[in-house]
N, C-alpha and C positions, 0 to 999 in steps of 0.2 A: 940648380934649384928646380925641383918638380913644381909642376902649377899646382898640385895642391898645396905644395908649402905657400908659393907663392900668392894665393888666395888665403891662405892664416896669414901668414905677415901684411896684406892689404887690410884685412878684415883688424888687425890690431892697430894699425896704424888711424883707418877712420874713427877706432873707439877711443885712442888716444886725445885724436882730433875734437869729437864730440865730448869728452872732458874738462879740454883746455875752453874750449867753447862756453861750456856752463859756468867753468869757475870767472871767466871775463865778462859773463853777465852778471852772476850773483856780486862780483865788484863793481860793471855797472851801476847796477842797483843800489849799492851802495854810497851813492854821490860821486862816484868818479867819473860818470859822464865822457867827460875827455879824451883818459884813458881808452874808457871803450870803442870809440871814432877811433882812436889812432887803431888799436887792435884788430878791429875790424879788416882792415886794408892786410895787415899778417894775414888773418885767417882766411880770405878768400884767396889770398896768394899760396896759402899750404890746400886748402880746398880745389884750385886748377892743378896744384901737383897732385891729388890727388886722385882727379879725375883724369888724367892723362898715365896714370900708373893702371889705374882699370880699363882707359879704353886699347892701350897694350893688353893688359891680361884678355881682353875680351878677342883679341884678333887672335889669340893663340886655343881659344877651349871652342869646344862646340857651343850651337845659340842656348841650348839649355842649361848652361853652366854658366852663363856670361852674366856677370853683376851688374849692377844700377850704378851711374854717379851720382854726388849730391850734388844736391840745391840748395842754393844759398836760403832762398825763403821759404824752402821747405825745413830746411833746419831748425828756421830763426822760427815756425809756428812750432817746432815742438818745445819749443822754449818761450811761447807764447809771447812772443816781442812784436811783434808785427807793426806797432807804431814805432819802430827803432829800425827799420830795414832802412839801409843804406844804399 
C-alpha cells in the first residue's frame, strides 16, 4: 500500500469515527444517557487505535506530510458537549 493510499484510508476511517461519534451523541441527547457513558469507553478505545495508525503513518512520510491525532476533548467541543467529557 502506497502512503498516499494509506493516508485516504486514515483519512476515511477518522470520518467514519467522527460519524459514529455524532450519531452517539444525537442518541445521547435523546435520554439515553447511559448508553452514551457505555459508548464513550468504545470510542476512545477506537480513538487510541486510531492515533497509533497516524503515529505509524507519521514515522514513514516526511515532517510536512505528517498528520495530527485526535483529541478526545477536542472532538467532544466540536460537538459542543463539553459538560459531558468523561
Amino acid at each position: 500500500m502506497t502512503i498516499h493510499r494509506a493516508k485516504g484510508f486514515e483519512t476515511l476511517n477518522i470520518a467514519k469515527w467522527r460519524v459514529a461519534l455524532k450519531k452517539a451523541w444525537t442518541e445521547k441527547s435523546d435520554q439515553k444517557g447511559f448508553q452514551w457513558l457505555q459508548n464513550t469507553e468504545d470510542f476512545k478505545a477506537r480513538m487510541k487505535d486510531i492515533n497509533s495508525k497516524v503515529l505509524r503513518y507519521n514515522l514513514m512520510v516526511p515532517f510536512g506530510r505528517q498528520m495530527f491525532g485526535l483529541k478526545w476533548e477536542k472532538e467532544m467541543g466540536k460537538l459542543n458537549v463539553k459538560e459531558w467529557l468523561v
